[in-house]
C-alpha positions in Angstrom: -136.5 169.0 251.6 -137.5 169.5 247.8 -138.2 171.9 246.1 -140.6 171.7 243.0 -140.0 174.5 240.0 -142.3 175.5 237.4 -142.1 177.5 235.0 -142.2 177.8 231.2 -140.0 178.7 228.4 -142.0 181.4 227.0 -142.3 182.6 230.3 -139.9 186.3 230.7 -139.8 185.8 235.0 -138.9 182.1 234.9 -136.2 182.8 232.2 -135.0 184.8 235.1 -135.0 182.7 237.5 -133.7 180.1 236.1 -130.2 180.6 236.3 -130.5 182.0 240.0 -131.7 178.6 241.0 -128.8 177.0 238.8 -126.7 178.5 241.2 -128.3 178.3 244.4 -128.3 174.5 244.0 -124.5 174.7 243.1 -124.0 176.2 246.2 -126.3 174.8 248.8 -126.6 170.9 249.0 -128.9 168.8 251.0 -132.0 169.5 249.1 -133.4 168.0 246.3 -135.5 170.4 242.8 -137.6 169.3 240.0 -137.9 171.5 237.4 -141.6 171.1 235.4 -142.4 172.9 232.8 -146.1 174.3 232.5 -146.8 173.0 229.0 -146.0 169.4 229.2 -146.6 169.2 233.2 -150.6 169.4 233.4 -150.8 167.0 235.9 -148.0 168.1 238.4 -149.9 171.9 237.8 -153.1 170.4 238.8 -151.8 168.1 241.5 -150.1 171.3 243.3 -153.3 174.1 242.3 -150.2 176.1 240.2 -152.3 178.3 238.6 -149.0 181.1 237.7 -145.8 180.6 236.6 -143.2 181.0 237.7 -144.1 179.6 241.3 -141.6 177.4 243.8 -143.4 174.8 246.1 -141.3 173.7 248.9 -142.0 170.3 250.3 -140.6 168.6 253.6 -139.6 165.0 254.1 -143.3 163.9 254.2 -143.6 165.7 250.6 -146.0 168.5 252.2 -145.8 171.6 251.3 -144.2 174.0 253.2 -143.5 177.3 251.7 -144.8 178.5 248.2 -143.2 181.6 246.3 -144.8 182.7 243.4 -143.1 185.1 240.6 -139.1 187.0 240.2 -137.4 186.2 244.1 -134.6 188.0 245.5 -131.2 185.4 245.4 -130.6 186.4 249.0 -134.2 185.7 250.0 -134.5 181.9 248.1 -131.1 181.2 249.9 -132.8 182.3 253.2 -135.9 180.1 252.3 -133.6 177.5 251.2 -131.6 177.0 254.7 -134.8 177.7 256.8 -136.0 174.6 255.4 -133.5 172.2 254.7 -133.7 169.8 257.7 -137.8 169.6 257.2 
């Protein structure tokens, strides 16, 4: 599973959730995140229709999406997404 970030610097929510993610990877392995930041990533915003930040795509093996979560999460509910989804 993968799990694709964007957000922006600018951007009060993702400055939020950026260090929640930070640690949810430190503690859960087995899944792969890109990080891609809305001003520079045009084409990953259009290939994925992100028209918000911040917003978390979750992709399976096949690279399809699975889940999407859009704006400030809950720690406990990302962790919850996180091991739903980690053997897709």
């Amino acid at each position: 599973m993968k799990v694709l970030k964007f957000g922006a610097i600018w951007c009060t929510e993702c400055l939020v959730m950026k260090p929640m993610w930070k640690e949810i990877e430190e503690e859960i392995s087995g899944f792969d995140a890109e990080y891609f930041d809305a001003d520079n990533d045009n084409e990953m915003l259009e290939k994925y229709n992100v028209e918000n930040i911040p917003v978390f795509i979750f992709l399976d093996k096949d690279e399809k999406e699975i889940l999407r979560l859009q704006g400030v999460q809950n720690k406990d509910d990302l962790i919850c997404a996180v091991q739903e989804n980690l053997d897709k």
